[in-house]
N, CA and C atoms as a LAMMPS dump frame, in Angstrom:
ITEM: TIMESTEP
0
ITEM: NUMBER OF ATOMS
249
ITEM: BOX BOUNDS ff ff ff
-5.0000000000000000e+02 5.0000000000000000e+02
-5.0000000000000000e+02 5.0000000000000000e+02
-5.0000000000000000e+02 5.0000000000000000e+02
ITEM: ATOMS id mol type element x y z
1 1 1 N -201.361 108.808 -270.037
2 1 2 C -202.546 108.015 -269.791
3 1 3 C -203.602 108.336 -270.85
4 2 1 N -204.188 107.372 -271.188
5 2 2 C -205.152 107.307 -272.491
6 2 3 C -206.414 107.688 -271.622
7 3 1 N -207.434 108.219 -272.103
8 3 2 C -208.317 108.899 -272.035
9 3 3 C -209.616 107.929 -272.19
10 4 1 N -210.402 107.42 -271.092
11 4 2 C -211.125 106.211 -270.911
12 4 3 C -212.288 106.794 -271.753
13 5 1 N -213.589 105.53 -271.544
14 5 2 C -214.482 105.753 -272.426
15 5 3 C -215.487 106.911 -272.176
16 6 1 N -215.352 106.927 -270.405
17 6 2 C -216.38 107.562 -269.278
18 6 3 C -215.926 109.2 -270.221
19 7 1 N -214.502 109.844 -269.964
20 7 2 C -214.209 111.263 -270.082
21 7 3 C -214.425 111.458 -271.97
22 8 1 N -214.291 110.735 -272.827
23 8 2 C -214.474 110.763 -274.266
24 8 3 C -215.863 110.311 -274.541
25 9 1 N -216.858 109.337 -274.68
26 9 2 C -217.988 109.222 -274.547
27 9 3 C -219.219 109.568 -273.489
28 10 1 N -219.188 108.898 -272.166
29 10 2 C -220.114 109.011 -271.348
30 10 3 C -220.222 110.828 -270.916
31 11 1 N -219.17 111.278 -270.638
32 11 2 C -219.591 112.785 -270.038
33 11 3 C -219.925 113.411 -270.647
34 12 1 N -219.398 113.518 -272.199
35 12 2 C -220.405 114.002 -273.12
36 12 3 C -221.774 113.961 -273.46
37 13 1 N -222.184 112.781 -273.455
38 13 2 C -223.331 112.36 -273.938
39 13 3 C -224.296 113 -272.357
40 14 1 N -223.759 112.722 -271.442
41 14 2 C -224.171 112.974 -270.217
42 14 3 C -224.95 114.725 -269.576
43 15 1 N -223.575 115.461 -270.703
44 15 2 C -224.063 116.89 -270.262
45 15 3 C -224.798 117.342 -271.794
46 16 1 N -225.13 116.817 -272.793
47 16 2 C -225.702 116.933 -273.934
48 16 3 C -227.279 116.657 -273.833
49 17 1 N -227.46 115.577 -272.634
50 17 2 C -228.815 115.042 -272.189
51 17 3 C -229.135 116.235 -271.344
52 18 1 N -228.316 116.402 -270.035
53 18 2 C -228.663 117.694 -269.163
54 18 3 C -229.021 119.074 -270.008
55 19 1 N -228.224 119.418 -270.958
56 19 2 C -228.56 120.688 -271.733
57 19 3 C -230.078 120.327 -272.664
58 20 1 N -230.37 119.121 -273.071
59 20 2 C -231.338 119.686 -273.944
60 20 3 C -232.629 119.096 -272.927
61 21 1 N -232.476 119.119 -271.602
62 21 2 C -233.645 118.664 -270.45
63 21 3 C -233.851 117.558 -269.757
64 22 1 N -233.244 116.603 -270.175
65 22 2 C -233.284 115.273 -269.696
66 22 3 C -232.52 115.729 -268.139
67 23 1 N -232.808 114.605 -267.496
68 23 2 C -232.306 114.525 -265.947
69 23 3 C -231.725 113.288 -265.399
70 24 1 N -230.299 113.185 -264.81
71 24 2 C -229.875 112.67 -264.72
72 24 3 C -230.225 111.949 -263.351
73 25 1 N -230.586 110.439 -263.636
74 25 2 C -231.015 109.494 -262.424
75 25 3 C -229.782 108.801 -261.975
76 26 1 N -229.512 108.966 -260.413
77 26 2 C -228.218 107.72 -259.957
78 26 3 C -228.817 106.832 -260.227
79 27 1 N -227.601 105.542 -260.198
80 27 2 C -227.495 103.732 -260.82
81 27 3 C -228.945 103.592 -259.334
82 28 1 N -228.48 103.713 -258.466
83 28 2 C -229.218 103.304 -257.011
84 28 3 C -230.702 103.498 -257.545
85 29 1 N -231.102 105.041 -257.558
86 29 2 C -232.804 105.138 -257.655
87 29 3 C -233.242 104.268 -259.194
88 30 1 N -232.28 104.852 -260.145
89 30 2 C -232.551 103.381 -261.651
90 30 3 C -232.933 101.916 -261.1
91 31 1 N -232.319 101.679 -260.513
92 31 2 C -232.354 100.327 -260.19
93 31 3 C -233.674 100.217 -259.061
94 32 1 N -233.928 100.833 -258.508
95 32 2 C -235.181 100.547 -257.922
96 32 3 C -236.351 101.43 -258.559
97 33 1 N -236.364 101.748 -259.316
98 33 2 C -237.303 102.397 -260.339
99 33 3 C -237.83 101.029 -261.208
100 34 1 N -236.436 100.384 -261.937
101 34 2 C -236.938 99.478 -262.808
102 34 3 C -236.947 98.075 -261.786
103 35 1 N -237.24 98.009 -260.148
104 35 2 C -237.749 97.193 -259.753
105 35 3 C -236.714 95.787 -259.583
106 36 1 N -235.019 96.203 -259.46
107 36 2 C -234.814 95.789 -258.512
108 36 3 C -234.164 95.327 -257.509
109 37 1 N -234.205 94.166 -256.977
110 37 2 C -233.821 93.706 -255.533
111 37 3 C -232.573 93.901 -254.8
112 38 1 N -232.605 94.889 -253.637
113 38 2 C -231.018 95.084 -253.887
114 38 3 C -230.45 93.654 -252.41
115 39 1 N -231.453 92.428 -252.63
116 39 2 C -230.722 91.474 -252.124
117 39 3 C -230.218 90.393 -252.983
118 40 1 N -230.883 90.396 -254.53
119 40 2 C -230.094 89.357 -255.194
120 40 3 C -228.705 90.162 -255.908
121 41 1 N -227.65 89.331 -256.386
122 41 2 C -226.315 89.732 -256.319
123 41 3 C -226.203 90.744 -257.753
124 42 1 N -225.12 91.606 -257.952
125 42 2 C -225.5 92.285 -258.708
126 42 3 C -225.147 91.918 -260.244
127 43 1 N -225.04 91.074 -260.344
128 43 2 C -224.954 90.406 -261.923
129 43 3 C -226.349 89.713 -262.633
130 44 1 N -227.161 89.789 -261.312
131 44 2 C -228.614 88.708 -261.121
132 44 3 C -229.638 89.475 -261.367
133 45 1 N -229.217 91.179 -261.16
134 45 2 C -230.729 92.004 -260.571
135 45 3 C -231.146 92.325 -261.665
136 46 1 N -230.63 92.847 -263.003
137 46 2 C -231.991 93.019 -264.137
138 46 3 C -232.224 91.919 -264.877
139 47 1 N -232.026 90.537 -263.822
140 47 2 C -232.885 89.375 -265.372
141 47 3 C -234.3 89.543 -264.728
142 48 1 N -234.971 89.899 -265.885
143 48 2 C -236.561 90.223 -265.467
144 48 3 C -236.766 90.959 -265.376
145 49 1 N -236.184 92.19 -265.341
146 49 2 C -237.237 93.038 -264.681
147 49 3 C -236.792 94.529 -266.253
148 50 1 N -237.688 95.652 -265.821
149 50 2 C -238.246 95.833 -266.866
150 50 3 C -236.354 97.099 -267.253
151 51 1 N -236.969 97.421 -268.995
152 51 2 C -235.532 98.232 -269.326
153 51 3 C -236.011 99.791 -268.802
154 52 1 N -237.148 100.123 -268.616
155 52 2 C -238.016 101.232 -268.658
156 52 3 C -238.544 101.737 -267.084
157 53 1 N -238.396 103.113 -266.638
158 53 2 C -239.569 103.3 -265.767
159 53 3 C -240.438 103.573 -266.068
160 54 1 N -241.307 101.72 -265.77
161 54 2 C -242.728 101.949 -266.274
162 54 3 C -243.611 102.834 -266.101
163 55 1 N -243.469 103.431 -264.397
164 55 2 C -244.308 104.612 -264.667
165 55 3 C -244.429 105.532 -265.242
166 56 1 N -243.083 106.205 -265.8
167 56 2 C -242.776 107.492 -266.494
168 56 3 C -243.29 106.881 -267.767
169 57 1 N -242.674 105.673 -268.51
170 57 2 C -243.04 105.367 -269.749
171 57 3 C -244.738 105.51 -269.862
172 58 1 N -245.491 104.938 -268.957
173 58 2 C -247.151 105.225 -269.192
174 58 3 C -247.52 106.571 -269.188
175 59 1 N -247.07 107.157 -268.071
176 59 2 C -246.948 108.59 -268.166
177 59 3 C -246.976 109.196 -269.043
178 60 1 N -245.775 109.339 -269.824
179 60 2 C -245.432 110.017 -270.824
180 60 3 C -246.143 109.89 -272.258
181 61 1 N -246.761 108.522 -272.322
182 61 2 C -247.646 107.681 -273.415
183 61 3 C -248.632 108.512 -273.5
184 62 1 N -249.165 108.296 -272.078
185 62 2 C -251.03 109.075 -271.868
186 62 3 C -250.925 110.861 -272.232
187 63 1 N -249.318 111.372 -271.805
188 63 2 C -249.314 112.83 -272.196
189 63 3 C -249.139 113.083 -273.876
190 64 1 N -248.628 112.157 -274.333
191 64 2 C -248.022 112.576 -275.854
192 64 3 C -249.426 111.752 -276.435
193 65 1 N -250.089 110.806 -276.303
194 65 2 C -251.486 110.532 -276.952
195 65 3 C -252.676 110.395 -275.806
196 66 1 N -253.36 111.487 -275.9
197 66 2 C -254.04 111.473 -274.557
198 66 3 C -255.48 110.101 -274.953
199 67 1 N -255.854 109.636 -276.301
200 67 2 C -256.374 108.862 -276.482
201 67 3 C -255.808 107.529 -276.203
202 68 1 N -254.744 107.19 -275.969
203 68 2 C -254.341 106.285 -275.349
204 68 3 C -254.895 105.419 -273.854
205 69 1 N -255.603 105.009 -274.147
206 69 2 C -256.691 104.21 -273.129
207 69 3 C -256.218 102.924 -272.779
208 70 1 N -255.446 102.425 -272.722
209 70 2 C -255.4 100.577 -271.897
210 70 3 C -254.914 100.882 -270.906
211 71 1 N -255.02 99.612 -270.192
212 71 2 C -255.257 99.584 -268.408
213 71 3 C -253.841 100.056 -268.175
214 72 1 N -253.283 100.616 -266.837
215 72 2 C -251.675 101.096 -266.3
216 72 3 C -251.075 99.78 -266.119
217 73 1 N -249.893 99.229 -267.24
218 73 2 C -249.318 98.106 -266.99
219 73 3 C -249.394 97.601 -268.806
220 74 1 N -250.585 97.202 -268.857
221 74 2 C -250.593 97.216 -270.455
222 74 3 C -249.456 97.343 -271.608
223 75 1 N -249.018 98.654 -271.509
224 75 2 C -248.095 98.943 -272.497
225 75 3 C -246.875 98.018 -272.646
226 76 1 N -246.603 97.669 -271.051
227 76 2 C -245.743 96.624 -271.261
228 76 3 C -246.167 95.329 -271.054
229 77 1 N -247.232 94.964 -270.902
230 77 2 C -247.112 93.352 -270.683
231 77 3 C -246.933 92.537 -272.146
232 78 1 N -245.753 92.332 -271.95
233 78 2 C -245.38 91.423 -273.562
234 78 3 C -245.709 89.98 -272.898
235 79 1 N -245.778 89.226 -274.076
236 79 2 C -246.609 88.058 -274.188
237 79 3 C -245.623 86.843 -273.778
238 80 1 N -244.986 86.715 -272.87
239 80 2 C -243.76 85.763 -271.969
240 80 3 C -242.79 85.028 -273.573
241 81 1 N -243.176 84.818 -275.194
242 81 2 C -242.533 84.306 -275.903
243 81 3 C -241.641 85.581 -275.989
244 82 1 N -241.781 86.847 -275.497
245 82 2 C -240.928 87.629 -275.761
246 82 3 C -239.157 87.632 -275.426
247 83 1 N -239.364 87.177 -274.01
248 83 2 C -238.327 87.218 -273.012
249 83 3 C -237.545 85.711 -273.165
């Protein structure tokens, strides 16, 4: 048996994130982090909604430039020609 992508790519990359601090989020809390619905079907649930947890992403903005001043939401509101 050939050796899938999960045991040659993903677990690697997986315990390479854990060792240098990153933390590993289940699909479940991801998905309601980036907002969403766990009643539309699951091929449907990230059109729209964001790639980022926005909160951590503002978070992390305001810690790494504490002059960073626009309103909470800001950072991401792209201008709808985006999407």
């Amino acid at each position: 048996m050939k050796p899938g992508e999960h045991k040659t790519v993903q677990a690697r990359i997986l315990e390479y994130a854990k060792a240098i601090g990153w933390t590993f989020v289940p699909r479940e809390e991801a998905e309601q982090r980036r907002g969403f619905d766990p009643d539309v079907p699951p091929a449907d649930r990230a059109k729209n909604r964001s790639l980022f947890f926005d909160d951590l992403l503002d978070a992390k903005v305001r810690e790494f430039n504490p002059r960073y001043a626009e309103a909470e939401g800001a950072l991401l509101a792209y201008p709808s020609s985006v999407y």
